[in-house]
N, C-alpha and C positions, 0 to 999 in steps of 0.2 A: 105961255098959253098955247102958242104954234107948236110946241116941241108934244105937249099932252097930246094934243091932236091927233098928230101924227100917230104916235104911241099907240093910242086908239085905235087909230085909221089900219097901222099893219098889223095888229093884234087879231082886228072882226077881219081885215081880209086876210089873213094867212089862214084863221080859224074854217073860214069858207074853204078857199082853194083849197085847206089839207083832205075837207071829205070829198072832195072827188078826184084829188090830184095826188103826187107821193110826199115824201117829206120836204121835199129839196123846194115846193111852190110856194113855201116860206119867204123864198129869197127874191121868184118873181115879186111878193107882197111885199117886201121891202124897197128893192129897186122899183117899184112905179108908183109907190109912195112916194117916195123921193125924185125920183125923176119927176114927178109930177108938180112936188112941193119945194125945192130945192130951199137947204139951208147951208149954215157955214158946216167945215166937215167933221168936228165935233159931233154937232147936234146932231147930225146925219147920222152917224156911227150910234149914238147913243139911242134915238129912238127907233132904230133896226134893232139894235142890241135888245133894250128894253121892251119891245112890243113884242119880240118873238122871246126874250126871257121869260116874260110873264106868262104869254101862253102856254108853253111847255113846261115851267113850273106849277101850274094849275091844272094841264092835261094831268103830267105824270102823278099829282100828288091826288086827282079825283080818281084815276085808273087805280093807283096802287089803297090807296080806300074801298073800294068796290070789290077788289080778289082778297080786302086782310092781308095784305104786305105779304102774300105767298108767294108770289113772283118775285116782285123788287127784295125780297131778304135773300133769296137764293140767287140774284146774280148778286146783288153786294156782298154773300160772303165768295161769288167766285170771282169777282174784282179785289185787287186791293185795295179795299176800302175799307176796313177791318169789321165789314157786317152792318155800317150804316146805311140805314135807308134813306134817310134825309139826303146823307152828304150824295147819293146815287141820284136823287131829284135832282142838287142843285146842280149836279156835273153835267145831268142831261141835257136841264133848261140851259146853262152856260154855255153848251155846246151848238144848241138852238141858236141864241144868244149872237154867237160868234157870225153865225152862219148869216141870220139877219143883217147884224153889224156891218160886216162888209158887203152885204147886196146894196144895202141903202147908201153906203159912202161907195160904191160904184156908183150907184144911180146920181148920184149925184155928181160924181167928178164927168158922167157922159153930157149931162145939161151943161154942166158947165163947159164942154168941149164945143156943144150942139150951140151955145151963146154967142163964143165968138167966133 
């Protein structure tokens, strides 16, 4: 249930921070989640991963709905990606994802530094 939370928790605040800040206040939204809420470093990692996966799978797949895949099919065919549009989502949000992932398992290995 604490792990959903969280999840939530860096989802709305990354969703915040990104419209006035640049991409990278994803990772403030992670790390003070975490620092805030500390778990073991799994869960840490997972819902940094998963709160900033979701979001950027949902931006990119409402953005590339809204222009008709006119954009996202013309970087996927200049990626190798052999022209998927999807697999261009999931690599963006995963890349999101990643960023997340490790803000939140810092955040949490500094509490736990800040503890003892």
């Amino acid at each position: 249930m604490k792990l959903l939370i969280k999840i939530i928790l860096i989802a709305v605040l990354a969703l915040l921070l990104e419209m006035f800040m640049p991409w990278w206040s994803i990772a403030l939204a992670a790390f003070a989640v975490e620092l805030a809420m500390g778990q073991p470093k799994g869960k840490a990692f997972a819902a940094g991963f998963l709160g900033v996966f979701i979001l950027w799978f949902a931006h990119a797949f409402i953005i590339d709905m809204q222009n008709e895949h006119i954009l996202a099919g013309k970087v996927a065919n200049i990626l190798p990606m052999g022209g998927s549009i999807i697999l261009l989502i999931v690599v963006t949000a995963f890349i999101g994802g990643l960023v997340g992932g490790l803000a939140a398992a810092t955040g949490r290995e500094l509490k736990r530094a800040l503890v003892r």
